[in-house]
C-alpha positions in Angstrom: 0.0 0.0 0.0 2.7 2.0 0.6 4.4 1.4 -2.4 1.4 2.4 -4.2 1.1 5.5 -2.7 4.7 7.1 -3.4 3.9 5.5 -7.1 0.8 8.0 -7.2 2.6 11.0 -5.5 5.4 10.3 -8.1 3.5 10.4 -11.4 1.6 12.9 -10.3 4.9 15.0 -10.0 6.3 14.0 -13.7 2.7 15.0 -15.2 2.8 18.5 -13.0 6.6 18.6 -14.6 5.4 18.1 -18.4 2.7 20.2 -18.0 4.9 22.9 -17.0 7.1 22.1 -19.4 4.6 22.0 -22.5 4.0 25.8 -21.8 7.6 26.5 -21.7 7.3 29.5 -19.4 7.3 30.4 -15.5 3.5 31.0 -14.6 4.6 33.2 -11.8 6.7 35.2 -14.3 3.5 35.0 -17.1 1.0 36.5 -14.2 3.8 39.4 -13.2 3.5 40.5 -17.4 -0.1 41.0 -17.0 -0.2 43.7 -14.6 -2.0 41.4 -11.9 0.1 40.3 -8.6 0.6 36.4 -8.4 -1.7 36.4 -5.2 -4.3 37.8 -7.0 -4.9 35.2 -9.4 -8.3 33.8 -9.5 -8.4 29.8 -8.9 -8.2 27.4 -11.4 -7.3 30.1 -14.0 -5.0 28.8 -16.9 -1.4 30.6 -16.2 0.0 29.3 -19.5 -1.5 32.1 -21.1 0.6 35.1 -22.1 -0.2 38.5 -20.9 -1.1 40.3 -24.0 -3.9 37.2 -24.2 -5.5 38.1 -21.0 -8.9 39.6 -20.8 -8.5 43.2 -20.7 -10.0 44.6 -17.7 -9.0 48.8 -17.8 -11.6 51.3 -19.7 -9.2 54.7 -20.8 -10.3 57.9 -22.5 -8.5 57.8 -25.8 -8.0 60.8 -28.1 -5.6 61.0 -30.9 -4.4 57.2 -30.0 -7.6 55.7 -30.0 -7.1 51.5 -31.9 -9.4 50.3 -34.3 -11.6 48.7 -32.4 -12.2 51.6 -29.9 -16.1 53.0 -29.5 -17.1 56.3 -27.9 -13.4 57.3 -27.4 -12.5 54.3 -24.8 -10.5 52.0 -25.0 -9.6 49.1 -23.0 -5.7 47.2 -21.7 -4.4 45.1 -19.5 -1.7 48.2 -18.5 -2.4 52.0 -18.0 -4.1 54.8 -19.3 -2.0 57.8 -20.4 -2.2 61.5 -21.3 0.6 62.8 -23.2 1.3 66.7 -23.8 4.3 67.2 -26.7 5.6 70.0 -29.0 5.9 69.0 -32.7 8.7 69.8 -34.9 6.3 73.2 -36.2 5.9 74.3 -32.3 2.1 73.1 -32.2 1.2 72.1 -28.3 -0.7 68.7 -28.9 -2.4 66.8 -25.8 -3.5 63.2 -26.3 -4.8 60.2 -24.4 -5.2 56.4 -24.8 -4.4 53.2 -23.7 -1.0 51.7 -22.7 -0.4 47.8 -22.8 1.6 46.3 -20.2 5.0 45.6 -22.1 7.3 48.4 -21.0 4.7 50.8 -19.4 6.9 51.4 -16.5 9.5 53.3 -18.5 6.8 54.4 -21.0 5.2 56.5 -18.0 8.8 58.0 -17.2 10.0 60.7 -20.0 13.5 61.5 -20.7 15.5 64.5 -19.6 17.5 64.0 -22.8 14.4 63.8 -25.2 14.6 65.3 -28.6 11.5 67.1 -28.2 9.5 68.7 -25.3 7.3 66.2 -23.8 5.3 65.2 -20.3 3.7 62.0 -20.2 1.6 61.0 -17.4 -0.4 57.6 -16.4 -3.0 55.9 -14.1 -4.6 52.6 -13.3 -8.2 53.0 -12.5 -10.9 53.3 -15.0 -11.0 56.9 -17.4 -8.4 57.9 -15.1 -7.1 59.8 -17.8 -9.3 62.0 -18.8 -9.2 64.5 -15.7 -5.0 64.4 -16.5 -3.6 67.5 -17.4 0.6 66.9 -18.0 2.2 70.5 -18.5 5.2 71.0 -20.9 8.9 71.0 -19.3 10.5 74.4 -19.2 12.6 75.0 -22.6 16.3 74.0 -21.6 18.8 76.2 -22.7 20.4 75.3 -26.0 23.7 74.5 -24.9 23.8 71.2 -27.3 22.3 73.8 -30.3 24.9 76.5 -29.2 27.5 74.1 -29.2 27.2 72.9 -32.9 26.3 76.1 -33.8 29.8 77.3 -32.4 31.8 74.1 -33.7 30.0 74.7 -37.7 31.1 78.8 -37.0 35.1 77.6 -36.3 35.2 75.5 -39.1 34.3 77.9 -41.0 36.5 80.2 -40.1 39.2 78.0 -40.1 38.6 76.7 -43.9 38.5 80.1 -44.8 41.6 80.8 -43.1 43.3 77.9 -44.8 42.3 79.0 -47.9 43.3 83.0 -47.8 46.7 81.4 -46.0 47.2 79.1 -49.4 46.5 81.6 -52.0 48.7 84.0 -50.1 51.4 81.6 -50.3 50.6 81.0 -54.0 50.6 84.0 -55.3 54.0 84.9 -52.9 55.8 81.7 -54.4 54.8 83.1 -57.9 56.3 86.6 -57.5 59.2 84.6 -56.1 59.5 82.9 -59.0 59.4 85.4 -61.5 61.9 87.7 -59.4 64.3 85.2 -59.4 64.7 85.9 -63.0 66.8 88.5 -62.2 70.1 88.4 -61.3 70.4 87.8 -57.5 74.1 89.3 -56.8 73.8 92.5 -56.6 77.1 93.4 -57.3 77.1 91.8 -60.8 77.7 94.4 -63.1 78.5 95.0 -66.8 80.7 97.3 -69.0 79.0 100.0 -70.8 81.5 102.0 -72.9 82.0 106.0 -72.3 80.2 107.6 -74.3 77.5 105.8 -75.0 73.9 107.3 -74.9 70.6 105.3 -73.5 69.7 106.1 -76.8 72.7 103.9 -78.2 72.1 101.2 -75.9 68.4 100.9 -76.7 69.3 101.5 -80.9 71.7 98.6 -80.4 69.0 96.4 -78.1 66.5 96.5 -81.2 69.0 95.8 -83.6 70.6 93.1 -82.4 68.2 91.4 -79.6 64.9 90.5 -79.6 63.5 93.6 -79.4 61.8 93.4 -75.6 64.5 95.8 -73.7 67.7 95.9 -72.7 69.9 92.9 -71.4 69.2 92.3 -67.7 73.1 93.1 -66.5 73.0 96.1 -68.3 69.3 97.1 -66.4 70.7 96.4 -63.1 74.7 98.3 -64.2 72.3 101.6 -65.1 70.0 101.6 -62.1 73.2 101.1 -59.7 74.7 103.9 -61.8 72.0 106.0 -61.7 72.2 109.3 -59.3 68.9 110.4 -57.3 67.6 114.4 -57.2 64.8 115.3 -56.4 61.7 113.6 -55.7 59.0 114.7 -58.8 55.6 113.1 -57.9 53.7 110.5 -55.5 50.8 108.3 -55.7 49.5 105.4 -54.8 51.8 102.8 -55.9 55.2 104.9 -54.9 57.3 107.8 -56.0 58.7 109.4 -59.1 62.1 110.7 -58.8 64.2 112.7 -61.1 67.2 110.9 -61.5 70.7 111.7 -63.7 72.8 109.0 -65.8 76.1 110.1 -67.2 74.0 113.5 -67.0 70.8 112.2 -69.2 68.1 112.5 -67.0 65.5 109.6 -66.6 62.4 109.2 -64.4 63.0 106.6 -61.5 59.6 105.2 -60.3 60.1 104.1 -56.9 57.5 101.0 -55.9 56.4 100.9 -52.3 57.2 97.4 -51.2 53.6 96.2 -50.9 53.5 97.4 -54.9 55.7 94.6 -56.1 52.8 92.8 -58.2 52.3 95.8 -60.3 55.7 96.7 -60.4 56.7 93.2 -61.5 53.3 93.3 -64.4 54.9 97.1 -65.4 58.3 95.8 -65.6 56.7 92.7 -67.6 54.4 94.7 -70.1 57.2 96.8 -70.6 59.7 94.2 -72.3 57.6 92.7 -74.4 58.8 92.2 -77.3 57.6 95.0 -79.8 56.2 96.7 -77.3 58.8 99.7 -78.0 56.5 102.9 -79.5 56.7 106.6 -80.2 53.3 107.3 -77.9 54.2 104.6 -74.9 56.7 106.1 -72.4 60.2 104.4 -73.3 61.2 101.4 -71.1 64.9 101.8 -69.9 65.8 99.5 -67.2 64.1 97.7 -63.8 65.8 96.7 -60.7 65.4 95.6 -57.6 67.9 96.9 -54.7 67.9 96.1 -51.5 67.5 92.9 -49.1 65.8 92.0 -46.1 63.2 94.4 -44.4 64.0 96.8 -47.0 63.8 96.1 -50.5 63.3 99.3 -53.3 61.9 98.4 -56.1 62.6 100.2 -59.5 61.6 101.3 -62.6 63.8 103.6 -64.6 62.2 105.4 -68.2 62.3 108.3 -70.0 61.9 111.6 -68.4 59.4 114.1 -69.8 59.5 117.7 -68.5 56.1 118.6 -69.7 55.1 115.7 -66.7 51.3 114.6 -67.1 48.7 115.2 -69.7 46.9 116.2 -66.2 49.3 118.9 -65.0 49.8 120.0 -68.6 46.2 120.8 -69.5 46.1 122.7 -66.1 48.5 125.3 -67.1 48.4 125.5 -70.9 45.5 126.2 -73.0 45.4 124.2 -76.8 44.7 125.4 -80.2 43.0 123.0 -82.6 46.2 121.6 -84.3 47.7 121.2 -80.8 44.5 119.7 -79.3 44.6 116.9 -82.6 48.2 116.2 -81.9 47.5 115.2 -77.7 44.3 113.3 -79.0 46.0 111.6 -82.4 48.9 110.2 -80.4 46.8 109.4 -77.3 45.1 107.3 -79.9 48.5 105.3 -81.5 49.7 105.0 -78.6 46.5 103.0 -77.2 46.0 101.4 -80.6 49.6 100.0 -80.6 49.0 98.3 -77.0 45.8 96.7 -78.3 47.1 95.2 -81.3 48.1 91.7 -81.6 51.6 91.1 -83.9 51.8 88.0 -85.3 55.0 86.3 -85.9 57.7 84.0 -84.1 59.2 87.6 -82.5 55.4 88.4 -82.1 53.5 90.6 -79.6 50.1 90.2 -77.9 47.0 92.4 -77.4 47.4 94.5 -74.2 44.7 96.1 -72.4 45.5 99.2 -70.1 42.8 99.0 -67.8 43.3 102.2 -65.5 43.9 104.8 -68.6 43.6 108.9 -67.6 45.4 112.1 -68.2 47.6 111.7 -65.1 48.7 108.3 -66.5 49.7 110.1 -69.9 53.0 111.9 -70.2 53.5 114.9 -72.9 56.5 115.2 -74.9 58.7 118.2 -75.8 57.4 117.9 -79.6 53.4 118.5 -78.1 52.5 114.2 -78.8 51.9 112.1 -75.7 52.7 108.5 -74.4 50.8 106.2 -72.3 52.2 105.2 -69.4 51.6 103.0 -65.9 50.8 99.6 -67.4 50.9 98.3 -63.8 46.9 96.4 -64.3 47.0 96.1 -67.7 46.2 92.4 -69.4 47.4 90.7 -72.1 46.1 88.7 -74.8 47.4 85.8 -77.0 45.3 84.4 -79.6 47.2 81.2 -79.9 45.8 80.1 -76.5 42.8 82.6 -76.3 43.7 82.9 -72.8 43.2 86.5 -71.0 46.4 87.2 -68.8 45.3 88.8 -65.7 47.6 90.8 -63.3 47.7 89.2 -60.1 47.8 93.1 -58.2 44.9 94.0 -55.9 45.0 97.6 -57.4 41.7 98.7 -59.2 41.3 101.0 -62.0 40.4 104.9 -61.4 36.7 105.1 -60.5 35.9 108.7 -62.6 37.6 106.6 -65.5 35.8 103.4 -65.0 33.4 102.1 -67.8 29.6 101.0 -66.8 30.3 97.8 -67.5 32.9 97.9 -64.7 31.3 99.3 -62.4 28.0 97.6 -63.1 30.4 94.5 -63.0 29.0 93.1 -65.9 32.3 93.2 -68.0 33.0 89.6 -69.5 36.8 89.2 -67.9 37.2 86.2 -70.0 36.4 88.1 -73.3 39.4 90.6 -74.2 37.8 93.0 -76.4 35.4 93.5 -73.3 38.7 95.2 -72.1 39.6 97.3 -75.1 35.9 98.7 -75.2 36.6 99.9 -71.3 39.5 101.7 -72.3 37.7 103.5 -75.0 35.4 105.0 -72.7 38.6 105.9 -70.7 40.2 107.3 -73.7 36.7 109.6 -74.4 36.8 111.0 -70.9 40.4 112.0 -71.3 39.4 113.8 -75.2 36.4 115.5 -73.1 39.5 116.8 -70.4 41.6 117.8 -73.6 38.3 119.6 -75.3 37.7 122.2 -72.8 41.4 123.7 -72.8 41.1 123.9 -76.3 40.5 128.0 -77.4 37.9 128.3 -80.3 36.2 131.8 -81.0 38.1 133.1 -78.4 36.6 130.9 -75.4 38.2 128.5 -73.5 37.0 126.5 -70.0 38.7 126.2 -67.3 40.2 122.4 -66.8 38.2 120.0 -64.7 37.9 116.3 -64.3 35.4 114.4 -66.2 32.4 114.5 -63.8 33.3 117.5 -61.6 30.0 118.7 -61.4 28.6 115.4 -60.6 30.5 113.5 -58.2 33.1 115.1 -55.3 36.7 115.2 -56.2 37.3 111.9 -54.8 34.1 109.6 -55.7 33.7 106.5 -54.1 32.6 103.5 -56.0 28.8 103.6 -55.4 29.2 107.9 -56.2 30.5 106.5 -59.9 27.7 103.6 -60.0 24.8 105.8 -59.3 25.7 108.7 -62.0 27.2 106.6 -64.5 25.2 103.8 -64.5 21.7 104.2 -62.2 21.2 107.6 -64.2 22.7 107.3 -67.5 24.6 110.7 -66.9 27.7 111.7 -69.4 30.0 114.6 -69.1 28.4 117.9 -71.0 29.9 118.8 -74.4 29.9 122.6 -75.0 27.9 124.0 -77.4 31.1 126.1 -79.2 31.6 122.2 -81.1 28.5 122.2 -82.8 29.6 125.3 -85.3 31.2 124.4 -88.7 34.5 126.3 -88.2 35.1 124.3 -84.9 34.7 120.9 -86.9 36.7 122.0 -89.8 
């Protein structure tokens, strides 16, 4: 009897076991899933059930997360009910309500300091608990995540621009490096230049027997170190102009401040081109540059004209028509020989002048001019089709400046875009020349183009609005419209 009764209590354990087993879970941990304590579960009730299974016993108010299968805005679970207040991405305040299941409702019900958006959630257990919830929104943190991308984005911006200002600096420094170690770099080097011979012999012989862009380099750099300084002539922007003596000729010595040296280098680089050599362009004697270390002069040595500028000439001298034709006529070859391309193998290409005026055109004894200061002007070869651009940071002259310049709509790429500018220069300059000219006994006194427009030192947007904006042109006297005038 015995023996039967530990049989009994022992199958009756192994069933218990696979019956457990079949469900493959913990009934304990099943009821704990459902949102009902262990004690409270009802006799007799099948545990191998999974929570979501169970019978759901909670009625919520649901608005806005209302399921499918809600009616009359309730809804029912086997968790909590929930209200939910939360900013969208536009800055709408939305409230809501619904139903939570059990799964995860504990940290559901719990919102995150670190959310994305602003947020309060808040939840209850007891039937439409939810719909006397009001959750308020969190005050707005203070954007210190926001302000710190913000301030990362704004230094790596300024760093990339900094890199790349640093890297064209360097650049265009390695460039002019390059070129000026063309020259000779002792400074003592020197060559013989026989007694007795002229500039005007050393240039004769140049063209003769060279290639027709200047004198030899050695004999540059024996003239500038031979040259005596006397007296300072003029100043501007770029440097000084000093009268300087040569075995008693005298030459002009423009002095380049150091800053200058990209439009001294482009002057000194126009100006021994071959063929560039012309009656109406100031003749090219020699550059140099003396100096080392912290201070460097740069030179450039040409002929010297008495008469000075077309600008200081026109304020002391009145013209007569022949003498009025002979300033504009030359003007004219001089400008037409720098914009004319020579074809050959010894061959020169089209220059632009880009910053033409009176004070940039000398007058010779003999009444004709020259153009001079090529320091921005561009070049143009029609084997490659290629515009050469100075790399100077000087502008042009804003009286002179063509609308398309100013209006900025000038096609850089497109050369004759560059010859049209200077032809507007070149009129301004005629209009300067015009009124110091004396027919039937009147004459006006000299002025700028503009004068009565703009102040005697326009700015940019002075120029834009007059030029441009209103279309306005300088006034031609009504003494040119008679017959005898135009004969």
């Amino acid at each position: 009897m015995a023996v039967l009764s530990s049989l009994a209590v022992m199958v009756a354990a192994v069933l218990l076991v696979l019956r457990t087993d079949a469900a493959g879970q913990n009934p304990d941990h099943v009821l704990q899933g459902t949102g009902v304590n262990p004690e409270a579960r009802r006799p007799g009730e099948d545990s191998t059930i999974a929570p979501e299974d169970l019978p759901r016993f909670l009625s919520c108010f649901c608005s806005g997360h209302c399921p499918d299968d809600a009616t009359n805005n309730t809804c029912q679970t086997n968790g909590q009910c929930f209200a939910i207040i939360e900013e969208d991405e536009h800055g709408e305040v939305q409230l809501t309500s619904g139903c939570m299941k059990y799964e995860g409702s504990h940290f559901q019900c719990k919102d995150s300091p670190n959310a994305q958006t602003r947020r309060t959630i808040e939840c209850c257990n007891t039937n439409f608990c939810n719909e006397d919830l009001r959750p308020t929104l969190p005050p707005e943190l203070p954007m210190e995540s926001s302000s710190h991308w913000l301030a990362f984005i704004i230094s790596m911006t300024v760093c990339c621009c900094t890199l790349i200002c640093l890297t064209i600096v360097f650049y265009y420094r390695y460039k002019w490096q390059t070129e000026r170690d063309r020259f000779p770099k002792d400074l003592e080097q020197e060559v013989f230049i026989r007694g007795g011979e002229s500039l005007k012999d050393l240039i004769h012989q140049s063209q003769s027997s060279g290639s027709g862009s200047g004198l030899p380099l050695l004999v540059q750099r024996t003239i500038a170190k031979q040259i005596q300084m006397v007296r300072q002539i003029g100043k501007g922007r770029y440097g000084e102009v000093w009268l300087g003596r040569w075995r008693g000729e005298k030459v002009a010595v423009k002095v380049f401040f150091t800053r200058e040296e990209a439009s001294w280098f482009r002057e000194t680089e126009i100006y021994q081109t071959v063929l560039m050599r012309h009656e109406n362009i100031l003749g090219f004697i020699a550059a140099d540059i003396k100096g080392s270390g912290a201070f460097t002069q740069l030179f450039l040595i040409t002929d010297y004209h008495e008469n000075g500028s077309l600008y200081d000439y026109l304020k002391v001298n009145t013209l007569d028509p022949p003498a009025l034709l002979r300033l504009a006529y030359s003007a004219a070859c001089g400008l037409c020989h720098l914009h004319t391309e020579i074809y050959g193998t010894q061959g020169k290409p089209a220059i632009a002048h880009r910053d033409l005026k009176s004070k940039n055109i000398l007058v010779k004894k003999n009444g004709t001019c020259c153009i001079a200061d090529l320091g921005l002007a561009v070049k143009f070869n029609s084997d490659t089709s290629e515009v050469d651009i100075p790399l100077s940071t000087r502008v042009g002259t804003r009286r002179y400046m063509a609308p398309e310049v100013l209006d900025e709509s000038l096609n850089k790429n497109h050369f004759q875009a560059y010859i049209m500018a200077d032809m507007y220069s070149y009129g301004l300059v005629v209009w300067e020349m015009t009124r110091r000219c004396v027919t039937g006994g009147m004459v006006e006194d000299y002025q700028l183009a503009y004068f009565n427009m703009v102040t005697s030192e326009p700015s940019y947007e002075d120029m834009l609005e007059v030029v441009c904006v209103k279309g306005l042109r300088p006034t031609v006297s009504n003494r040119w419209n008679s017959d005898e005038v135009r004969l």
